[in-house]
C-alpha positions in Angstrom: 0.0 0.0 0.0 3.0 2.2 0.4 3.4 5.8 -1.5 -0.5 5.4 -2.6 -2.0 9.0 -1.0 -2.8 11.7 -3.6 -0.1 14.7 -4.1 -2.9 17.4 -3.1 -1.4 18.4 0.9 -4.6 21.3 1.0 -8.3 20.4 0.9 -11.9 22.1 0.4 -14.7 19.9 1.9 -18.1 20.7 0.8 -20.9 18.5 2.2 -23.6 17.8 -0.4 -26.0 14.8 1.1 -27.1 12.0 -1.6 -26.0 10.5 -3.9 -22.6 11.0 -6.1 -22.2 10.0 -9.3 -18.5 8.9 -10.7 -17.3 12.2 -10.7 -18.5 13.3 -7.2 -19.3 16.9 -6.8 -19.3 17.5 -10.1 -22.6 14.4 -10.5 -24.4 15.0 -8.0 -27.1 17.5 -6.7 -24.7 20.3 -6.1 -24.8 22.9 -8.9 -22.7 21.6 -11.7 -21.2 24.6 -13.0 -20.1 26.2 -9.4 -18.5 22.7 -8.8 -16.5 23.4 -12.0 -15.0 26.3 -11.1 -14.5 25.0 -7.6 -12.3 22.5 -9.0 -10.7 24.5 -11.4 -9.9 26.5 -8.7 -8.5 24.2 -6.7 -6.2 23.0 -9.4 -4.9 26.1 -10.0 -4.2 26.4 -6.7 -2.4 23.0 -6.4 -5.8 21.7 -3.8 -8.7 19.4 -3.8 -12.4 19.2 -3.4 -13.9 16.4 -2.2 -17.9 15.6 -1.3 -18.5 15.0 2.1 -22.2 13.7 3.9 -22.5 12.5 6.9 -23.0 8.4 7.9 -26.1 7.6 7.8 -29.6 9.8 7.3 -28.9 13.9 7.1 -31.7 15.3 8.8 -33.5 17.7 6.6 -33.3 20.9 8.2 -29.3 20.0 8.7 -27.3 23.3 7.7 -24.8 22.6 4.8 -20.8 23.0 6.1 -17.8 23.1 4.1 -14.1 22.6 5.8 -10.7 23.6 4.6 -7.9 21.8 5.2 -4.1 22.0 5.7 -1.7 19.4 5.8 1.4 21.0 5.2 4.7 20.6 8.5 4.2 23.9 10.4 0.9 25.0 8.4 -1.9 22.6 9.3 -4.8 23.8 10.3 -8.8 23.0 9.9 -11.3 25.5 9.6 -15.4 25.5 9.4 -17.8 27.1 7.8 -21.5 26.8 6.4 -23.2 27.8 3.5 -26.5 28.5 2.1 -26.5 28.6 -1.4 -23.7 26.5 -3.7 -22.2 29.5 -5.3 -21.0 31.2 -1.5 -18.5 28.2 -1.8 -16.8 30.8 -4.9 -16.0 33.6 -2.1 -14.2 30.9 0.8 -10.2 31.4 0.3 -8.4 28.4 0.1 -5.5 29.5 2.5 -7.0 28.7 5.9 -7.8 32.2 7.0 -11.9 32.1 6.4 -14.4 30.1 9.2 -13.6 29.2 12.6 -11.1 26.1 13.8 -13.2 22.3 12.8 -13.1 19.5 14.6 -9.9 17.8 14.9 -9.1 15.3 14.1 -11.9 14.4 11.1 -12.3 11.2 9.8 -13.0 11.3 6.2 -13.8 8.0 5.0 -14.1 6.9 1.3 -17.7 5.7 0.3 -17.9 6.8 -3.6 -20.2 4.0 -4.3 -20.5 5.1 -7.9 -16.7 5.6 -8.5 -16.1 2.1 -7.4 -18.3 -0.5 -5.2 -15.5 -1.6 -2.8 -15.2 1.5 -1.4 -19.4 1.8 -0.6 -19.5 -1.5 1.0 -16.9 -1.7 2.9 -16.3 1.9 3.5 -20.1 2.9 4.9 -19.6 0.1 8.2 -16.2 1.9 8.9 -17.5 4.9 8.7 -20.4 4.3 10.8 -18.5 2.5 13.4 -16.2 5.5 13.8 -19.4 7.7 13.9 -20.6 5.8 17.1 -17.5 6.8 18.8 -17.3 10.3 17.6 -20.1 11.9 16.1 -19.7 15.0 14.3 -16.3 14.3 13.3 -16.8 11.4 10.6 -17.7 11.8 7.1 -18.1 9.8 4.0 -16.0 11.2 1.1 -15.9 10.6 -2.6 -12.5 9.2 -4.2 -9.5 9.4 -2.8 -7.6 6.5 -4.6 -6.8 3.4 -3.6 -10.0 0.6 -4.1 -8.1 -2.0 -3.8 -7.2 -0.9 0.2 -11.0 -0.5 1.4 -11.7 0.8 3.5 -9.8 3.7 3.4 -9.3 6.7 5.7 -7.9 10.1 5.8 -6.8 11.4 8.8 -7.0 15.6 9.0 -4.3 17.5 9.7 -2.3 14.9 9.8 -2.8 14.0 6.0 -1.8 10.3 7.0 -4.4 7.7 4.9 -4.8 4.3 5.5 -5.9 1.4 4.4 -7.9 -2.0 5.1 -9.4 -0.4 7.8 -11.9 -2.6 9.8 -15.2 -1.4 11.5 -15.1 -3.7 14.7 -10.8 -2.2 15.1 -12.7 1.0 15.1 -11.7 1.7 19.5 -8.6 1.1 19.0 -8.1 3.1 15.8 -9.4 6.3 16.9 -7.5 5.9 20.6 -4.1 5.8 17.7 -5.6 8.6 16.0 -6.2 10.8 18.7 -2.4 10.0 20.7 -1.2 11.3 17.5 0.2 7.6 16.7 0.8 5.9 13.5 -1.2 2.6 12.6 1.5 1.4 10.5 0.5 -1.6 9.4 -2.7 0.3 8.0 -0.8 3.4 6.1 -1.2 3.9 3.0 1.2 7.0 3.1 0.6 10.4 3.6 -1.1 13.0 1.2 0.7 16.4 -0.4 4.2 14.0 -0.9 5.8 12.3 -3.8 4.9 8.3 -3.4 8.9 7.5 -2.6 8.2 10.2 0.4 5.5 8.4 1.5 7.2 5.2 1.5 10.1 6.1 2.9 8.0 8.1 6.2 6.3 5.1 6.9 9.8 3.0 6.4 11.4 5.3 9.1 8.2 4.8 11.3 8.3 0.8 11.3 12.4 0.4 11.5 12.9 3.0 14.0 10.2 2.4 16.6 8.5 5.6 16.2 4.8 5.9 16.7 4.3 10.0 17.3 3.3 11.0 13.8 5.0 14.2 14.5 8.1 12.7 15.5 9.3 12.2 11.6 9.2 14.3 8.7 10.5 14.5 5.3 13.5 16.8 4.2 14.0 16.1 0.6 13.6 13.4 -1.8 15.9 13.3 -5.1 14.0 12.1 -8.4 13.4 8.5 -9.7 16.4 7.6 -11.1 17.4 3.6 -12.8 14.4 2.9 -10.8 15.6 4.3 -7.6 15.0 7.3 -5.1 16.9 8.6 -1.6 14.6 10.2 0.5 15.6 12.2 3.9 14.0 12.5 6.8 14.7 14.5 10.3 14.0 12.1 13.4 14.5 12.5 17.2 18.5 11.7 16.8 19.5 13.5 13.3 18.9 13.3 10.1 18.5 10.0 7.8 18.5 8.8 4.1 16.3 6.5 3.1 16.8 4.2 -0.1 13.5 3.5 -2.4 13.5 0.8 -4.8 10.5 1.5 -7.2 8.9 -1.1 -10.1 6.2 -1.5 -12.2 4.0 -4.6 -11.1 1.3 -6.0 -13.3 -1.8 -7.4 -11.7 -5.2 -8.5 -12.6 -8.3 -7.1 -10.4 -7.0 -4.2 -8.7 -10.7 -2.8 -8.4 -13.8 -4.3 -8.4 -15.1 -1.7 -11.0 -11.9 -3.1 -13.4 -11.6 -6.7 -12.5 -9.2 -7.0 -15.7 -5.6 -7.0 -16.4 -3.9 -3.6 -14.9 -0.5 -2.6 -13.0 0.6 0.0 -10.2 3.9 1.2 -9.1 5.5 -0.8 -6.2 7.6 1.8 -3.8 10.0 -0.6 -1.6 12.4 1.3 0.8 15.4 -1.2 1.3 17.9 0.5 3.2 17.5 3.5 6.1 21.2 4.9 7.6 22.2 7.9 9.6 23.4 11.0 7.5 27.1 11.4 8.0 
């Protein structure tokens, strides 16, 4: 599962109850054309929006909120907001300085039925198990990659997703969560890093006994070169290069949408040592 989280490290959230078709925001209830500015938006602005609705039934007098996200070292931050009418989403800046502070940490889980069918079944009893424990900080979201890993979950601030997550491990997942601990044999990686980051973070977590999320960060990571990447990263004792092997694996029935032939990238760190 390793180096799988999308590049985006900033998020807009925009709750929009029912259904989603494959393109989320975009199919679904929400205006189509304010979503398509949203997005372009976004893009330009090196973000991404996602749908959000909450587990289960939303009542119908529920106000719509929206939340923005940050995941960036030294910058993360989630704010909250509500809106009335689709279009106010055009006037909230996506730099963290509109609404008040949101709930931390939210639990966004994927349940894009439409996009692909893993995710809706066994996303929706993750995400309501989580909702029993803590309500108002759970939401279903609509694609964040990685079918095959259902269910899936992205943490917020941290930016840390993870995968195979089950509903009855749901106690001892948000006790992690909220210790600021990593679940590493669940993560999928972290979002807003190149995939030999990712691998490397969650390498460094593993091999050196660290389970504060904040303990380890990335420095710098040097390109793919003859299938191969150094990444550093600043722990508790110094400063650390981590060597990522990277290969194309071909595989049959990576989705349940596309059961057929099909590949991914495979990111395997192989060798962590102290920076001289």
């Amino acid at each position: 599962m390793l180096g799988t989280a999308f590049p985006a490290a900033r998020l807009l959230l925009v709750e929009q109850p029912g259904p989603w078709g494959r393109a989320g925001l975009l199919e679904s209830r929400f205006d189509a054309d304010v979503a398509a500015r949203l997005e372009a938006r976004a893009d330009g602005e090196r973000a991404r929006v996602l749908a959000i609705r909450r587990p289960g039934r939303t009542p119908a007098d529920a106000v719509r909120c929206w939340y923005f996200a940050d995941t960036r070292d030294g910058r993360q931050v989630v704010r909250r907001g509500e809106f009335a009418r689709d279009a106010d989403l055009l006037d909230v800046p996506l730099d963290g300085t509109a609404g008040r502070p949101g709930e931390a940490p939210l639990y966004l889980v994927c349940a894009h039925s439409k996009h692909d069918t893993c995710c809706a079944l066994r996303g929706r009893p993750v995400a309501a198990a989580l909702a029993e424990l803590r309500p108002g900080q759970v939401w279903e979201c609509s694609h964040i990659g990685g079918e095959r890993f259902a269910a899936n979950v992205l943490m917020l601030p941290s930016g840390l997703v993870y995968g195979r997550v089950l509903p009855f491990a749901a106690p001892e997942f948000v006790a992690a969560a909220e210790a600021d601990e990593v679940v590493g044999a669940l993560l999928r990686g972290r979002i807003g890093l190149v995939p030999v980051a990712q691998a490397a973070l969650a390498f460094g977590y593993e091999h050196l006994g660290i389970r504060r999320v904040a303990a380890l960060r990335v420095v710098s990571a040097t390109p793919v070169v003859d299938a191969q990447a150094t990444v550093r990263l600043a722990g508790p004792h110094g400063e650390l290069d981590v060597l990522v092997q990277v290969r194309r694996v071909d595989a049959d029935g990576l989705t349940c949408t596309r059961p057929g032939p099909g590949h991914f990238f495979s990111y395997r760190p192989v060798r962590i040592s102290p920076v001289p």
